[in-house]
MARKOL-134224 format. One line per 5 residues: for each residue x, y, z of N, C-alpha, C, O. Coordinates in nm, 2 decimals. Each point is the difference from the previous one (the first is absolute). Layout:
MARKOL-134224
X:Y:Z:X:Y:Z:X:Y:Z:X:Y:Z ~ ...
This chain:
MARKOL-134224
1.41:-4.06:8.38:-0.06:0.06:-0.12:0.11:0.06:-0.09:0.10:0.03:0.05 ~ -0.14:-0.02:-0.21:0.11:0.06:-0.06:0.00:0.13:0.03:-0.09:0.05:0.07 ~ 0.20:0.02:-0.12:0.04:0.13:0.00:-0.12:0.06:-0.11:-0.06:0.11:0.02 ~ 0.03:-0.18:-0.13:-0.08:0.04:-0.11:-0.15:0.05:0.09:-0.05:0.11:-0.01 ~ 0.02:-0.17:0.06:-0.12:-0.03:0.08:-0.05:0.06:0.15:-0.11:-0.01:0.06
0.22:0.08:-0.03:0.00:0.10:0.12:0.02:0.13:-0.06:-0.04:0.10:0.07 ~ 0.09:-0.08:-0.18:0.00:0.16:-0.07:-0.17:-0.08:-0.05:-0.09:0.00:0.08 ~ 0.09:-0.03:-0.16:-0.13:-0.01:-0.03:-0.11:0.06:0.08:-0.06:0.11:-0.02 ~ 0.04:-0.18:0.13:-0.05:-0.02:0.14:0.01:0.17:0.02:-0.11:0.05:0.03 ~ 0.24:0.06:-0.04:-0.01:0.11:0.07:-0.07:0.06:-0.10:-0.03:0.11:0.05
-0.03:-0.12:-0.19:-0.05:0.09:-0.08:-0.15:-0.04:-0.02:-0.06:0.06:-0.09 ~ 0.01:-0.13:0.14:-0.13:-0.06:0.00:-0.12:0.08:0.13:0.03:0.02:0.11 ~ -0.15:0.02:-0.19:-0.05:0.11:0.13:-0.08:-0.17:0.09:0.01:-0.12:-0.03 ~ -0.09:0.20:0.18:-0.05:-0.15:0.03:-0.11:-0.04:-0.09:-0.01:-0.12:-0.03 ~ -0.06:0.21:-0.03:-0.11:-0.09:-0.10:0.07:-0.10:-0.12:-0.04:-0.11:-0.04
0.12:0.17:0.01:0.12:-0.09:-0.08:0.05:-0.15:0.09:-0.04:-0.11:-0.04 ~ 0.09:0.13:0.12:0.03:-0.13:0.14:-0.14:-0.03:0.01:-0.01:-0.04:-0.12 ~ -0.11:0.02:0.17:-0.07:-0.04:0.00:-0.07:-0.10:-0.12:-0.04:-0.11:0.01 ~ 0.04:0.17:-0.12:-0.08:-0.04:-0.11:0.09:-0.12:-0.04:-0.04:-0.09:-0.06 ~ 0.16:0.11:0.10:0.10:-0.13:-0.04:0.01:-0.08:0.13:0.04:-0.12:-0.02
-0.07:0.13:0.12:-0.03:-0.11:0.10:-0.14:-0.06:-0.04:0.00:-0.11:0.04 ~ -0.09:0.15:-0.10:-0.10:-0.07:-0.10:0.02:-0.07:-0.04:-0.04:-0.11:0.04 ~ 0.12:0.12:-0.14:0.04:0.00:-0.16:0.10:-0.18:0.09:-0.05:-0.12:0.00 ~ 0.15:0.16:0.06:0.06:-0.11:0.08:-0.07:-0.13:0.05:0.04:-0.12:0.01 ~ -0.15:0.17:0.02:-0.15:-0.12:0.07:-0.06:-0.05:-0.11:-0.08:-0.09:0.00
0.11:0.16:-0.11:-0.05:-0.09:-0.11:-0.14:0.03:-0.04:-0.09:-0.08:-0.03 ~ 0.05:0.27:0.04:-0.11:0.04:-0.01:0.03:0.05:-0.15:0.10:0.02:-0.05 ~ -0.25:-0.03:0.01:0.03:0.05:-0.16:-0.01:0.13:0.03:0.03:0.04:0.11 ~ -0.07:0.04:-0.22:0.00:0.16:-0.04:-0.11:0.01:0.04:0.00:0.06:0.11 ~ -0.11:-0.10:-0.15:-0.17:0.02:0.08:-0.01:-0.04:0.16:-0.06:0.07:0.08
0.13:-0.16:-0.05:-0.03:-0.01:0.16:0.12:0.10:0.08:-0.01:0.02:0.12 ~ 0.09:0.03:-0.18:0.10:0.05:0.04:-0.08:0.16:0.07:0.02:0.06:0.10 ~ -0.11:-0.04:-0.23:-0.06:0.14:-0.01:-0.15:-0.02:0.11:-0.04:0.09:0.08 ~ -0.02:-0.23:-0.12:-0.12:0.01:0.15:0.07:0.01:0.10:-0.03:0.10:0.07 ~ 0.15:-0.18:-0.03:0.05:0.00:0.11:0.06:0.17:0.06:-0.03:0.03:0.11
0.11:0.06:-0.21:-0.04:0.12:0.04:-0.05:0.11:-0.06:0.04:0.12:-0.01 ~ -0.15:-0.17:-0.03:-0.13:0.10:0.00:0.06:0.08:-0.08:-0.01:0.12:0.03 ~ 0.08:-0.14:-0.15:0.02:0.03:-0.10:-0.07:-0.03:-0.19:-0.06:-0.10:-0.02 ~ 0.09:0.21:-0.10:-0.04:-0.09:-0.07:0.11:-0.04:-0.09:0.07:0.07:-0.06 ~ -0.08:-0.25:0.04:0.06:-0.06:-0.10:0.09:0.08:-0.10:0.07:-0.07:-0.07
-0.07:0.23:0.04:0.07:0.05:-0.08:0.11:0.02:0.13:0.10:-0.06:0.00 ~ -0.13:0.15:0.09:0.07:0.02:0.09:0.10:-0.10:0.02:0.11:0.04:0.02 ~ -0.15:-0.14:-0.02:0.10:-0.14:0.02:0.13:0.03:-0.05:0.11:0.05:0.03 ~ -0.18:-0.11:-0.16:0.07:0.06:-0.11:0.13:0.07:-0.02:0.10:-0.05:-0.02 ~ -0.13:0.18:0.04:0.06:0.10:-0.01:0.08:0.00:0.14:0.10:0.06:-0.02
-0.11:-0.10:0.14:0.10:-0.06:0.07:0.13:-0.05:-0.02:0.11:0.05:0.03 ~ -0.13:-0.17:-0.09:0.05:-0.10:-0.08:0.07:0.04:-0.07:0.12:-0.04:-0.01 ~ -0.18:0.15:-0.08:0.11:0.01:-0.15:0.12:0.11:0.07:0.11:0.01:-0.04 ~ -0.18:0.06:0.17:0.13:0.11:0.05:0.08:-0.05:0.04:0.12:0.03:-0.02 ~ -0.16:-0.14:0.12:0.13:-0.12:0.09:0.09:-0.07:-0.16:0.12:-0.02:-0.01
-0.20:0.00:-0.06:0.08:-0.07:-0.10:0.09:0.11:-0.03:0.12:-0.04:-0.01 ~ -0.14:0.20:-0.02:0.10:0.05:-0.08:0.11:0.05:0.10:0.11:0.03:-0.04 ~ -0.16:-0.02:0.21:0.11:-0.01:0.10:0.08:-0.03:0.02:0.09:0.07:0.04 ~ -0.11:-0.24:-0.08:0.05:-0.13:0.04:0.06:0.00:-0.11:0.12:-0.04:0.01 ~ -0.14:0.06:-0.11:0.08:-0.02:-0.17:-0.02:-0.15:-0.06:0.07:-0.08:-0.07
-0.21:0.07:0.14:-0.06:-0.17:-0.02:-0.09:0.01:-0.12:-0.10:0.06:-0.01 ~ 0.17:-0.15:-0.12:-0.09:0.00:-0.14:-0.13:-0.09:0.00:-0.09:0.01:-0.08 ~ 0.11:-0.11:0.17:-0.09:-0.13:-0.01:-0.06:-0.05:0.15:0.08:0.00:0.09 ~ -0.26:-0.06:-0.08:-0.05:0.00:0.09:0.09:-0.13:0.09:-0.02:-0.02:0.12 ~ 0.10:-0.06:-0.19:0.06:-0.09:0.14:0.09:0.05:0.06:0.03:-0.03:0.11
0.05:0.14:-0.20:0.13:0.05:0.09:-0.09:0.13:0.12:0.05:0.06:0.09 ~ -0.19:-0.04:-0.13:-0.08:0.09:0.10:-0.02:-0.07:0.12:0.01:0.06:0.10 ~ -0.03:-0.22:-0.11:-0.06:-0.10:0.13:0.13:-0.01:0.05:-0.01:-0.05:0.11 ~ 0.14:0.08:-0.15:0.10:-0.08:0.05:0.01:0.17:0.09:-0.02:0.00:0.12 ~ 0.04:0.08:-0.17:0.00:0.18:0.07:-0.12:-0.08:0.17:0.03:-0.02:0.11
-0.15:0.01:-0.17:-0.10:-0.01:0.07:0.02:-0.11:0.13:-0.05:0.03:0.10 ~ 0.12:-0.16:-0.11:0.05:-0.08:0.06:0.10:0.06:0.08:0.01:-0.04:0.12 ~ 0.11:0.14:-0.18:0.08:0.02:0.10:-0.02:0.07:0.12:0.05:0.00:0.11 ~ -0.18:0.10:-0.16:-0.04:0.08:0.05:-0.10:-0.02:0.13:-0.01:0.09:0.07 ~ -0.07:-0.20:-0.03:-0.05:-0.09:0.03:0.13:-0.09:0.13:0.00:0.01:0.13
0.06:-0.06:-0.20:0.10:-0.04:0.10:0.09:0.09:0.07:0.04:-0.05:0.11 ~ 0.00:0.19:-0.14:0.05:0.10:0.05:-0.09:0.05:0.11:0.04:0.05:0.10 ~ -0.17:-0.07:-0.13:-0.13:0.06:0.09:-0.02:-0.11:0.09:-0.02:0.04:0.12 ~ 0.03:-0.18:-0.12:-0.02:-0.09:0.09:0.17:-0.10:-0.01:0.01:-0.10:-0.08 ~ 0.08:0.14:0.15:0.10:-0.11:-0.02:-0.03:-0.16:0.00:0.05:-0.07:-0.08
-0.14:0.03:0.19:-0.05:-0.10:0.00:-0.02:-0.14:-0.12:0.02:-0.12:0.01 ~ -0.06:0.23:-0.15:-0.04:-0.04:-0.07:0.10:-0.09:-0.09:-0.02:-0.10:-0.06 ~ 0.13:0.17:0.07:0.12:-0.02:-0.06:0.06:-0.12:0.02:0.11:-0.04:-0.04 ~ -0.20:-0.03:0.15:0.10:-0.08:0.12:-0.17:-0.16:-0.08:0.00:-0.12:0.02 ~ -0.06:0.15:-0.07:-0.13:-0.08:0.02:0.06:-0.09:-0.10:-0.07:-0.10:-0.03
């Protein structure tokens, strides 16, 4: 994993890590939020704090955060 993406990784709470292992599976904002029993603003507002964490301006450089993050959680994946 990068270096960018393991500091990342240390400033992120777990609902933060979670919502982006979502987000990685390819859940929208609304399923993100049934799935935990959140509402759709909540999503949201996830999202936009990981983004100003991460210093991510745009939603693909968020899936690519979300992907690393995903493969860091299952090495496995990295190998598929």
């Amino acid at each position: 994993m990068r270096p960018f993406a393991v500091e990342t990784l240390k400033q992120l709470s777990d609902r933060e890590l979670e919502v982006l292992g979502h987000l990685a599976e390819g859940h929208t904002y609304a399923s993100i939020a049934r799935r935990m029993n959140l509402s759709p603003h909540t999503v949201d507002t996830y999202l936009r704090r990981i983004r100003g964490k991460a210093g991510v301006s745009n939603r693909a450089h968020l899936m690519l955060l979300a992907l690393q993050v995903s493969w860091h959680s299952d090495p496995g994946l990295a190998q598929a």
